[in-house]
Structure formats: structure tokens, C-alpha cells
N, C-alpha and C positions, 0 to 999 in steps of 0.2 A: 129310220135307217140313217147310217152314218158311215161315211167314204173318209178314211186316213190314207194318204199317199204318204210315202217315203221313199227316198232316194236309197241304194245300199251301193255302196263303193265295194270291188273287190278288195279283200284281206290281204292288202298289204300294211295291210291293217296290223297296454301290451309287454309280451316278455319274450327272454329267447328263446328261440328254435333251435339250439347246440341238442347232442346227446345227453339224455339223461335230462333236461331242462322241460319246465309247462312250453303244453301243444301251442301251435300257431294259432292266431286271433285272424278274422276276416279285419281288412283296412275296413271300416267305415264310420261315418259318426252317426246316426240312427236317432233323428230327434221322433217324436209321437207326431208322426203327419198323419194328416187327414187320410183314410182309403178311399178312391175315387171308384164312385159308379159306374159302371160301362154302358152306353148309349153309342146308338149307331148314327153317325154322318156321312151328309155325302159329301164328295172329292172330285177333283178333276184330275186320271189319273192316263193325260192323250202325252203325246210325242206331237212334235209340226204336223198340223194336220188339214187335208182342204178337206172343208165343209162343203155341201151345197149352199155356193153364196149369190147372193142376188146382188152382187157390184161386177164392173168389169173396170181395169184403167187402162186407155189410150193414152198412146204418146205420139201427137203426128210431126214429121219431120222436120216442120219450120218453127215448131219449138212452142206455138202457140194451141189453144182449142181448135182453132180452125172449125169451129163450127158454122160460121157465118157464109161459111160457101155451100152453095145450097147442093153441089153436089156430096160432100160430107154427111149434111143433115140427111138427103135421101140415101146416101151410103147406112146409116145408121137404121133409119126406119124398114126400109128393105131387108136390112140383115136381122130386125126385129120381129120383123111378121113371119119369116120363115120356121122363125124356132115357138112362133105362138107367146113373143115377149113384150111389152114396149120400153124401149128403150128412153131414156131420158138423161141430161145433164146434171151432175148433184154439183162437185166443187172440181177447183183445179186446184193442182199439188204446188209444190215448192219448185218442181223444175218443166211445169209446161202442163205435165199430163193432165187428165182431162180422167175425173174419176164419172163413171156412167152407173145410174142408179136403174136397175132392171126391177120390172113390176111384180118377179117373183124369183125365187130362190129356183138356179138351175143344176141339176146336177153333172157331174165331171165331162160325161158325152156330149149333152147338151151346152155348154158354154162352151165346147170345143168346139163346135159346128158353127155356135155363136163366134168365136171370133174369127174361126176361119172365112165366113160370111163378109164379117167388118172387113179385113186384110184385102179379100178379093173385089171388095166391092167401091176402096177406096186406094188408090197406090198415093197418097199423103200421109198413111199412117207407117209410124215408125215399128210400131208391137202393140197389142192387144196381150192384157193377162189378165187372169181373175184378179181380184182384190179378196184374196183368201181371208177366212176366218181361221185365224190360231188360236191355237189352247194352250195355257202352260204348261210347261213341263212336268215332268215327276213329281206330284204334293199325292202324298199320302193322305186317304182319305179316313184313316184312324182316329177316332172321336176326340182322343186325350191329345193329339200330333200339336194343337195350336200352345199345350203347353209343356211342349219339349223345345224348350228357348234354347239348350245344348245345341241340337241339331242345324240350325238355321241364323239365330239371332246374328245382325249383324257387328253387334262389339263382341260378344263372348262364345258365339257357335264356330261350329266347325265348318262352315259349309256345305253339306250335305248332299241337299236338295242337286245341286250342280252336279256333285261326283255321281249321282244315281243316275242321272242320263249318261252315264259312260259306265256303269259296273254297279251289281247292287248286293254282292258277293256269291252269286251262284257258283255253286260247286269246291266252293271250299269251306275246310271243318275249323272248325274253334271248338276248341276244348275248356272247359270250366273247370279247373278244379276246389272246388268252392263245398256246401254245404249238401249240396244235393241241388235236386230242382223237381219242383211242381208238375204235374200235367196241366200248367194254364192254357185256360181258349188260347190265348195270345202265343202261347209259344210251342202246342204239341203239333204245329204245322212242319216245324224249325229240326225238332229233336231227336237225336240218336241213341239207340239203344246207349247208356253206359255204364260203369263199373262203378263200386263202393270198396273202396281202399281202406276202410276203418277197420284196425283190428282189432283195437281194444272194444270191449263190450259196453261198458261204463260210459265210453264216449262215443259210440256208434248209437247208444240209446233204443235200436230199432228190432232188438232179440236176437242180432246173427253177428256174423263177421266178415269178411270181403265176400261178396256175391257181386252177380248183375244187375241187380236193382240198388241204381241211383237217385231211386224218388228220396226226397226230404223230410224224414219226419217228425221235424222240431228240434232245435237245437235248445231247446226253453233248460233251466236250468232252477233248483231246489235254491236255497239259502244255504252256503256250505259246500255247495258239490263240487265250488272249482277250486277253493284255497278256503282256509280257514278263517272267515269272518265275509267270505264272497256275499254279495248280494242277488237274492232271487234274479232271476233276468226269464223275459219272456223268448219265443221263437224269432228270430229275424228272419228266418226264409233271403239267406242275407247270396246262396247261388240263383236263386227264381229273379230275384232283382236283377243281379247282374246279365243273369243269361238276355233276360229283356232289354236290356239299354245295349248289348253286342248285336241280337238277332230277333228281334220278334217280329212275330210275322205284320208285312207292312198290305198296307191297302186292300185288308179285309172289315175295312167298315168299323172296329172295335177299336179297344184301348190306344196304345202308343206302335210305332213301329224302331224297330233297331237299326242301327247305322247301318250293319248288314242284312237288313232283312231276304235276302236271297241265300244266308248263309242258313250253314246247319252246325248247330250248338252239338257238343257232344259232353254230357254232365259227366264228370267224377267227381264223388264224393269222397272227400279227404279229410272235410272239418266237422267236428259231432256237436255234441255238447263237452263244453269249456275250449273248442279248439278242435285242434290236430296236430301229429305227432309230422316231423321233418321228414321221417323213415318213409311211412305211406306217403307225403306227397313229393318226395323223389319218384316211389314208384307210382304214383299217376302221372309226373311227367315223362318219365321213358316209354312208358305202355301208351300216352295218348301220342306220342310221336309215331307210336311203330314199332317201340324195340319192345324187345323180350324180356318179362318177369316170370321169374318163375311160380309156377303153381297158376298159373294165372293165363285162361287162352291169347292166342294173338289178338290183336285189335284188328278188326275187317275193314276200319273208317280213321286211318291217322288223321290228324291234322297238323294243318300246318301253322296253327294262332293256340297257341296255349295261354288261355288268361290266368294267373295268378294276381288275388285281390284281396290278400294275407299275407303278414308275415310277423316279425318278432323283433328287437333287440339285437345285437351280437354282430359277429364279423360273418362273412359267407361260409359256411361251413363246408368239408370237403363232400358230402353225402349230396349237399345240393349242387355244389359248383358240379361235381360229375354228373349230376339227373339235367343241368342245362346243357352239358358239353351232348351229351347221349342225342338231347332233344334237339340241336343244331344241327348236330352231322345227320342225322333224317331231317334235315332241312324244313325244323316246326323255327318259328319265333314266339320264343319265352317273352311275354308281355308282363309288369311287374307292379305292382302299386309302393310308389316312395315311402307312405306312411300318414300318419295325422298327428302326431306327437308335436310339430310344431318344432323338429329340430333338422340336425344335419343329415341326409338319409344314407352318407356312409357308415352309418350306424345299424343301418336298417337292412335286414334280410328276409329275404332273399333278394331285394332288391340292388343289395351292392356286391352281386353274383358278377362276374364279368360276360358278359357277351347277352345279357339282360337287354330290352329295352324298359328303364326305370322313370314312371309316370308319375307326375304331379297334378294337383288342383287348381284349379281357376274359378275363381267368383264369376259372376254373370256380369259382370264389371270387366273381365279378361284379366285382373290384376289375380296375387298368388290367397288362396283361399287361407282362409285364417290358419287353420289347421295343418295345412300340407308340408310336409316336410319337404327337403330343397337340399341341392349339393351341388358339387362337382359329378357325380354318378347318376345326377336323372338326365333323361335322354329330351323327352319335350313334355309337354304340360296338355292337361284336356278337360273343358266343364267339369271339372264336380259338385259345386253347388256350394252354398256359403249367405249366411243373413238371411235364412229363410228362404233364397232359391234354390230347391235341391233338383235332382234330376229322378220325374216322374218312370216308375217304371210298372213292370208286373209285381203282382206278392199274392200273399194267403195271408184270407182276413184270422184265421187261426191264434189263438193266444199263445199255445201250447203245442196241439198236434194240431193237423191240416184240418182249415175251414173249407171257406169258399174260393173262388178267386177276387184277387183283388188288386188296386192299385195303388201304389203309395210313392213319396216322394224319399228320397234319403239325399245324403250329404257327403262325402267323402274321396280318400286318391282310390277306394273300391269301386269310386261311379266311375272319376274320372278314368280307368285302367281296360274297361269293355269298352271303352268309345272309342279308346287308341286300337284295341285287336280289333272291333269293328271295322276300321279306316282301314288297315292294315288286310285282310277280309276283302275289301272293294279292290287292293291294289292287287291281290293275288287273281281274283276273279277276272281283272282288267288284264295282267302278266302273270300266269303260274310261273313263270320262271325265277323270278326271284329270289335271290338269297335271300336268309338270315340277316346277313349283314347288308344287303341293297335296301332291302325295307327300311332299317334302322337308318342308316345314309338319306335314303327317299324321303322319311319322317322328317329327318333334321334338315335338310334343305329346301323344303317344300313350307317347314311353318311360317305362320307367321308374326310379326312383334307382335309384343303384350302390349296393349292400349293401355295399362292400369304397369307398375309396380309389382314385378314377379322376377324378384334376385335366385339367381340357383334354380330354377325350373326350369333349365335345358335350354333349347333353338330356340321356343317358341310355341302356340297355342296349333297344336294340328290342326292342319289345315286339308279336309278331306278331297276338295276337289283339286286343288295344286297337287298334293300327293296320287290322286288316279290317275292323272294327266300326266305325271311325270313316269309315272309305272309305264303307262302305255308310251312312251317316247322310248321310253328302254327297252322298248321289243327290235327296235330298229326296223329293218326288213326281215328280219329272221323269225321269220311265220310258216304255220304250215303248206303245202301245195294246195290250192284250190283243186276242187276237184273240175273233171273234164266239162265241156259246157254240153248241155242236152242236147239229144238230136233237135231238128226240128219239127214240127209234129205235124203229122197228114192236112192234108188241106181238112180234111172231117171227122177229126179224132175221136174214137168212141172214149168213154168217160170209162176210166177203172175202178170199180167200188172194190172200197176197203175197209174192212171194219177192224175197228178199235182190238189193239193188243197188248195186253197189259203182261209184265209192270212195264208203263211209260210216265210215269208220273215222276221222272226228274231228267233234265237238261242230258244230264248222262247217257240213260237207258231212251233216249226219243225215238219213236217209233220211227225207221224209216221208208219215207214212201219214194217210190224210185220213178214213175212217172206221172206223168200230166198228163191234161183233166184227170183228175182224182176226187171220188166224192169219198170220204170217212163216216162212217157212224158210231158217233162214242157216244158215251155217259158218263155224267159225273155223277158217283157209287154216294161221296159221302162230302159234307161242306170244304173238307180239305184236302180233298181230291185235287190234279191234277193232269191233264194230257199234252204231252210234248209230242210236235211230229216234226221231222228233217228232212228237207226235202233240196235242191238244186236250183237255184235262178242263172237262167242262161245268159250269159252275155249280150248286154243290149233289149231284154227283155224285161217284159212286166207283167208279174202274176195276180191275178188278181182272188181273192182269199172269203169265201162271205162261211159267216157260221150262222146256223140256225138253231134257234131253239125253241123250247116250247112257252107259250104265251105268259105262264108264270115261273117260268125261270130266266135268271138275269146271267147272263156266261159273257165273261169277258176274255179279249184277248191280246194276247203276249208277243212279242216278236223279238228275238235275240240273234245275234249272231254268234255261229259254231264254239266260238272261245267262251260263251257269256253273259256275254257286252249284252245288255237290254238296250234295245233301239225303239219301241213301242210299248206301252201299256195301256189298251184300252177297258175302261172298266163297263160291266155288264148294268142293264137294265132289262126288269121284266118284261117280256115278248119283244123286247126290240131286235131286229136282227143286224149283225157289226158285217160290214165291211172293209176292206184292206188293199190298196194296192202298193206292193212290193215290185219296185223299177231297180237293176242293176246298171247302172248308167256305165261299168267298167269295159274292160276288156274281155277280162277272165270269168269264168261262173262264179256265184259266191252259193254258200252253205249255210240255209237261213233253218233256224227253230221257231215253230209255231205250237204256243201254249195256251189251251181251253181251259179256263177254271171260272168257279161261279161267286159270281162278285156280289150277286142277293137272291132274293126268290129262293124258288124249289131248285131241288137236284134232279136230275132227270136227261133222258138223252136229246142227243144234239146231231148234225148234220157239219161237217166242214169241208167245201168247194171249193177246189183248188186246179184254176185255168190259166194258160196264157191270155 
């Protein structure tokens, strides 16, 4: 068994793209990497958390151990026999204290009693506290995470790991318009239904022409098929990459996880084989905004992170600059890849679009990747990999049409372009309110210098946890009303069983429970299952949370607050069962989400107890 305490503060909390010109090219450089195996790791995936720990630290008044007075020593042993402990001297600290080594590991009740024993049994002491056990923060525990040096490294990453204790992009959409996308393990957690924009037949390659299936089924191409004297080329499954490196699902044990792994990817398919025509991917960027194309139903899931990780040649053309201006005023940010061509990317479209955010490469070095192009119109700069470092993502081991799933590494401003709408993703999830243009402002004041030689690559190397941090300063106090604080509840409050109602399987739709003690009985149907439930912490109070499961299944659990904001991740193990106490130290109630998903074992039902 395992006791996580946290504190919760009230919520004041290539060629042109012109008409008539060859299709758009996806940005990337695409050397023959190795496909990585997937194998399951484990991770530590707690928030600050007391353990049962078997230390306590005194600190008595006159600044020393004070143990030499024998009323101290029998203060000590007295308050040891009571709880069935013995207490003993380990070391003294740097300012006095007096760390005490207990004969066993006690838990949260029990050391309280414990020290409240010491306190009254001694008036020399200053405070008694545990000597907690922490755990690191948010590390994904995805097999392939140690070699996503993007993510974390400290010359050439983004920061990541940091920003994910404040936002992990829950509840907002990123749209791909890219190639298609796979159903990989790693990313059908993540994915929304979307559209295929390809009209032509020839380069849609898949028998039809715009429908609702945005699966990818090879962009592989003949000797010939794309210009005369072209050379055969195989599949790059070059949207399944991308979608991976913005959102795949994080700390399920498997492949890599995305910058935003709380996010949800929304695939349009725009580029076929030889490309994609500017026409279709205007209209996947007004439709994944929101707006209206014709022939074509509404979109039910806008978003607000449009990746574009392609582009061409030429000046901004007026067909795209209007599909950005459509995508702005719904309030999406057009993300842009600079290019690889190695030259000026006012050259480069869509990227010298205005009101674009236009992205560059970085070696793992932080300097500007060989290949990236660079100007006055790139906005900041992010990993894409260079000298053999590229950025590990999802793929299909497929040569042609879809294999299996797989891993691969690739090179390009296509990698570096999902990292930036990722980041971008956390800052939304941390502030929905943000502009178009505050992101792009937040991006560029938030990065940081390039350690290496990177002219023309914008502000700076995005920097993901400066930029959430910064999001969340810009909400100011202008948050929602906390809701009222709960009654207070009978001296013998009967427990109200509730059973699980679905769909609650996103932040969104969280089932809500309206009073305490509450016992729930759900199950998780399927590995990627989820259950959200919302419920009230009253002011001053502390709820405390156990979930049960069955002896082989491993359910872990979540804790966010109403905006989000992930405050907790605890991951499951088989039959073990997870404890939680959730304290509002504030004035106001606060509006906490609690998430049951199963982190290994079987699927199967589970119990979630929820008391003051």
C-alpha cells in the first residue's frame, strides 16, 4: 500500500505550393534508421509524496540534540513504546535537528501520534516532522523515453519533464495535417476521429477521394510517378511520426511519450503520394479550426494547435495566407516547419505565411541543424535532430503499405514543428485562453539561448517549462468561481454507492459525484480505457481517496485540477492497492478530478473510496 499526500491551493489558480505548381513535400530528412523494438519499463510516475517512512526529525529549542538530558532520552522512549516503535538517534542535520531512525516504517496516523507523543512529552522541542520519502516527479515510464534526448537533455532539450508537473496538454486538440496516421499502440489512446482532404486519386493512392478515414496508407511511390526521371521512394508514414513526437500516449509502459501526451491529435490527410495540392490543405486548415468547407460535415473536435510539417518553394500564396487568417480568427495557432533546404525561409511556404508560428532545427548540440533553413520569419527553433541524432518517434515497419507498428528515428524542421505545437498544447491546457498571437509572444519570450551557433532561428530553443509557467502567470486572477464549499458531513455519515457511468473517460465528460463518503464501482473495459470523476474538497479539508483492485490488475491513479493542471500521477501495480490524501489548505473549495486507468495487469473492475 502506498499514501501520496498533497496539498491543493484554491484556484486562484522540394518545390512550389502556388496554383497550378507540384504538391507540397512533408519538411523532413528521413535517413534509413534502425525501427526500435517495443519492451515494457518501469517508471516512477508520483508527484511529492509521504511514504510510510520510518525517520522522524526533531528540532529542540536550544538548537542542539539535547539528548543528553535524560528527561529528552525518556521523552523519546515513552513516546516510542506507545506506538509499539523504538526510537533511536541516526544523525544531526546542518542546523541542529536531530534526525531519529524508527525500528519500522510507520504510517501517516501512526507517526502522527508519534510525534504528537514526542511534543507533549517533551516542552524542549521545537517541531517533530517526518523525514518523508519523495519521488520524482513526472518521468515517463515509456521504454524508448531514455532516448528522447529532445525532451529533457540538458544542452539541446526542451525542458519538458518540468512543464509536465504543471500541464500535460489535457483537453486540447492538435491537428496534423500531414500524411495520414496509423492506429499505433502508442498513439490510438491520443486520436480523433479525422478527415482525408485528398482529392486527386493518383495521389490519394487509397481507391477514394475525401472521406473520413484518415488512416495512412503509404505514400510509397513507383519510379516516375512524381516527375519524370523521379526515383522510386518507399512509405515514410512521415503523419504517424509526427503525430508521436506532439502526442503519444505517455506512461503506458511502451514506446516514446509526446510533449503533449494529455493531448489529442486530430489526423488530416492532405499529403498522398508525390505530395499535396495547397487547395486541400487550406481546406484542412479551416475545417480543423472550425470553419466551414463546403461538401464537407462540421468538425465536432476543432483545434486549437494546427501542425503543418510541409511545405514548398515560393512566396505565401493568397489561398494559404487566407486558410491561416480563417484558422486565427477561431482562435487555432498555425505551427509551420522553416524547411531543410539549408537556405533563407522567406522563401519558404507556407511558412513565410504571416501570422504563422515558423520553426527551425537544432542539433542535439542546441546549435542550428545542418539542414534548417533560418530567416527573419522563423519565430523560435526546437530539436530536430542532425549527425545521427534524430528524434525517436512512432512509425510502420511497412515498406509500402501498412506493416506492423514501429519505431524509428528521423531528422528534420518536420520533427522539430510537433515539439513546438506540443509545448504550445501544455500552454493551452495550463491557459485556454490564449491568443494566437500570446502563444507566439509566450514562445519567444520564454526561450532560451542557443548554447551552440543558430543565426536566423528566431528567440531561441523552446523552452517548454518557462513557456507553461508563463501561460499560467497570464491567467492572472481571472479564473473561474470555485464552487460553494460542502456541507459538513453528519457526525455518521452513511457512505453513497455509486456506480461507474460512462462515457467518463475524458477530463471533459468526468463523472460527477456530489457527495462524500462515496464508494464507486467501475472497470476498466479495455487497456485504454479511462475513468474521470469530479468531485469538491471543502475548505480546510482532507479527502482521503483508496482505489481497489483486483489482485492482477495494476490501476493507477491521476489527480488534476478542474482546468487540467495534472497535480498527481501515480502508476499502478498488480494487487497493490493506491492510496491518496487530497488537503485544501485554502479558504475556498477547490474542484479536483480523479482518473482510474490501468498502468499493467488485467483489465477488470475496481472500487474508488472517497471520505473526509
Amino acid at each position: 500500500m502506498t499514501l501520496h499526500n498533497i496539498l491543493v491551493a484554491p484556484l486562484i489558480l522540394a518545390t512550389s505550393v502556388t496554383f497550378l505548381a507540384p504538391p507540397a513535400q512533408a519538411w523532413s530528412n528521413r535517413p534509413e534508421a534502425p525501427r526500435f523494438a517495443t519492451a515494457a519499463s518501469a517508471g516512477s510516475v508520483t508527484a511529492e509524496s509521504l511514504i510510510a517512512t520510518d525517520r522522524v526529525i526533531v528540532k529542540y529549542r536550544d538548537g542542539s540534540t539535547n539528548l543528553m538530558s535524560a528527561r529528552s532520552r525518556n521523552a523519546v522512549t515513552v513516546a516510542g513504546n506507545r506506538q509499539g516503535v523504538q526510537v533511536s538517534a541516526l544523525r544531526r542535520m546542518h542546523n541542529g535537528s536531530q534526525v531519529m531512525q524508527l525500528s519500522r516504517r510507520m504510517n501517516r496516523d501512526e507517526l502522527s501520534n508519534l510525534i504528537q507523543s514526542l511534543r507533549s512529552g517533551d516542552a524542549s522541542i521545537e517541531y517533530v516532522e517526518p523525514d518523508r520519502i519523495l519521488q520524482p516527479m513526472y518521468l515517463p515510464n515509456d521504454a524508448l523515453y531514455p532516448q528522447q534526448w529532445a525532451l529533457s537533455d540538458g544542452t539541446g532539450g526542451i525542458g519538458a519533464p518540468d512543464a509536465w508537473n504543471r500541464a500535460t496538454g489535457t483537453g486540447v486538440v492538435i491537428a496534423v495535417i500531414d500524411t495520414g496516421v496509423r492506429p499505433h499502440a502508442d498513439l490510438a489512446a491520443n486520436l480523433l476521429p479525422g478527415y482525408d482532404f485528398i482529392v486527386n486519386p493518383t495521389i490519394a493512392a487509397d481507391g477514394s477521394g475525401r472521406d473520413a478515414d484518415a488512416s495512412d496508407p503509404g505514400d510509397w511511390a513507383p519510379a516516375g510517378a512524381c516527375s519524370t526521371g523521379s526515383p522510386a521512394r518507399n512509405s515514410s508514414w512521415h503523419g504517424t511520426h509526427v503525430s508521436g513526437l506532439a502526442a503519444a500516449a505517455g506512461g503506458n509502459g511502451i514506446g516514446v511519450t509526446g510533449v503533449a501526451f494529455g493531448a489529442r491529435i486530430l489526423p488530416l490527410r492532405a499529403l498522398g503520394r508525390c505530395g499535396g495540392y495547397t487547395s486541400d490543405i487550406a481546406d484542412a486548415i479551416v475545417w480543423a479550426a472550425g470553419g466551414t468547407v463546403s461538401g464537407l460535415p462540421q468538425n465536432p473536435t476543432p483545434a486549437k494547435v494546427i501542425n503543418l510539417s510541409l511545405g514548398g518553394s515560393g512566396a505565401c500564396d493568397i489561398t494559404s495566407q487566407n486558410a491561416v487568417n480563417a484558422a486565427r480568427a477561431k482562435g487555432a495557432s498555425v505551427i509551420v516547419a522553416a524547411g531543410n533546404s539549408n537556405t533563407n525561409a522567406t522563401g519558404s511556404s507556407p511558412a513565410n505565411c504571416s501570422g504563422v508560428i515558423a520553426v527551425a532545427a537544432t542539433s542535439k548540440a542546441g546549435g542550428k541543424a545542418s539542414y534548417s533553413n533560418f530567416g527573419t520569419n522563423v519565430t523560435v527553433a526546437a530539436p530536430g535532430g542532425d549527425s545521427g541524432a534524430g528524434l525517436v518517434s512512432t512509425l510502420n515497419a511497412g515498406t509500402t503499405t501498412p506493416g506492423a507498428d514501429s519505431y524509428a528515428s528521423y531528422m528534420g524542421t518536420s520533427m522539430a514543428t510537433p515539439v513546438v505545437s506540443g509545448v504550445a498544447a501544455l500552454m493551452l491546457s495550463a491557459n485556454p485562453a490564449l491568443t494566437p498571437d500570446q502563444i507566439a509572444s509566450l514562445l519567444k519570450s520564454t526561450a532560451r539561448a542557443f548554447p551552440a551557433p543558430c543565426t536566423g532561428c528566431g528567440a531561441g530553443i523552446v523552452n517548454a517549462n518557462a513557456a507553461v509557467a508563463a501561460a499560467l502567470a497570464a491567467k492572472g486572477t481571472t479564473t473561474p468561481t470555485p464552487p460553494a464549499p460542502a456541507p459538513t458531513p453528519a457526525p455518521a455519515p452513511s457512505v453513497t454507492q455509486v456506480k461507474e457511468a460512462e462515457p467518463n473517460n475524458t477530463l471533459a465528460a468526468a463523472q460527477k459525484i456530489s457527495t462524500l463518503p462515496s464508494v464507486v464501482s467501475g472497470s476498466i473495459s479495455v487497456s485504454t480505457d479511462s475513468d474521470y470523476y469530479q468531485f469538491a474538497v471543502a475548505a480546510g479539508k482532507t479527502v482521503n481517496i483508496t482505489l481497489t483492485a483486483g489482485s492482477a490488475s495494476g490501476f493507477g491513479l491521476g489527480v488534476y485540477l478542474s482546468n487540467g493542471q495534472q497535480l498527481l500521477m501515480v502508476p499502478g501495480a498488480n494487487g497493490r492497492q493506491q492510496k491518496v490524501a487530497l488537503t485544501n489548505s485554502g479558504t475556498t473549495a477547490a474542484t479536483l478530478v480523479v482518473r482510474v486507468l490501468r498502468s499493467t495487469g488485467n483489465n477488470g473492475a475496481y472500487s474508488l473510496a472517497m471520505s473526509y
